[in-house]
N, C-alpha and C positions, 0 to 999 in steps of 0.2 A: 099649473105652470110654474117653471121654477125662476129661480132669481138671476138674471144676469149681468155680469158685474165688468165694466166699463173700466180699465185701467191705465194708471197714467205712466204704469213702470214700462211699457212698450215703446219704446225708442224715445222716450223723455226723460228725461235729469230729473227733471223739478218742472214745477209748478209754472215759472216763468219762460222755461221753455218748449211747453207746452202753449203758452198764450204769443209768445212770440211765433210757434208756426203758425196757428190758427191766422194769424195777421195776415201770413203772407199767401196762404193758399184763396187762388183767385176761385176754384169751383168748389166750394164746401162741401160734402159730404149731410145728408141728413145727418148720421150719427154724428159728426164732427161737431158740426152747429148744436149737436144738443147738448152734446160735452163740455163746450164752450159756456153757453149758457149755464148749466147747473154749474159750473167751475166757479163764474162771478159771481153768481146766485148765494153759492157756498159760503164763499169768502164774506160775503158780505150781509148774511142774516145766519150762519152757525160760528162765525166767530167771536169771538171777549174783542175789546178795541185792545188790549194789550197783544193779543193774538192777530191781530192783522198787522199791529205796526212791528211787530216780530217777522213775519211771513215779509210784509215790504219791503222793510228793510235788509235783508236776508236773500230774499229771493231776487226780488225787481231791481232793489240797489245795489247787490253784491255786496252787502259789508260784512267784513267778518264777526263772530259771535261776539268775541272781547268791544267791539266799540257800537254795536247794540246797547249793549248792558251798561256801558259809559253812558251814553247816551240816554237810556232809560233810568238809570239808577237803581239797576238790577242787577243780580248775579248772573255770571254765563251760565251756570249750570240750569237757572231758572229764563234765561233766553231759551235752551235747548229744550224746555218741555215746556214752553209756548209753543214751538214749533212742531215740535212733538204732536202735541194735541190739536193742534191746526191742522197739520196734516191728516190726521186720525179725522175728525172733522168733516175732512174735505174728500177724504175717502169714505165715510161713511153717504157721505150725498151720490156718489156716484154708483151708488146700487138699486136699481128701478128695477120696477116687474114689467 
């Protein structure tokens, strides 16, 4: 059996608006619900904590990368590959057999 691979570049931006439809849809879909799950699953035991409060902030907050890195006391260059690699991450969870 081969590997089928779940993705979130189908009519989703990002990450957060992905979890924001998921909200709103009152009859879920098995697949949707499972997506949903592995998505918080992800975020929250394949990530660094530097890598989720990059992803939160970024994604759930809207902040732009320069006040990330103010705010963390990082470089933007090294906010864009937290992000990077969270997303990396977050798509490697979303491929089941």
């Amino acid at each position: 059996m081969g590997k089928n691979i779940v993705s979130l570049n189908n009519g989703f931006e990002d990450v957060a608006s992905f979890i924001n439809f998921t909200r709103n849809v009152k009859n879920k879909s098995e697949k949707l619900i499972r997506m949903e799950k592995i998505l918080k699953t992800a975020i929250k035991t394949e990530l660094t904590e530097r890598q989720k409060k990059c992803i939160e902030m970024y994604f759930f907050g809207r902040m732009p990368v320069s006040e990330i890195a103010d705010e963390l006391c990082i470089r933007p260059t090294t906010v864009y590959k937290h992000i990077s690699k969270a997303k990396n991450a977050i798509k490697r969870s979303f491929v089941y057999l």
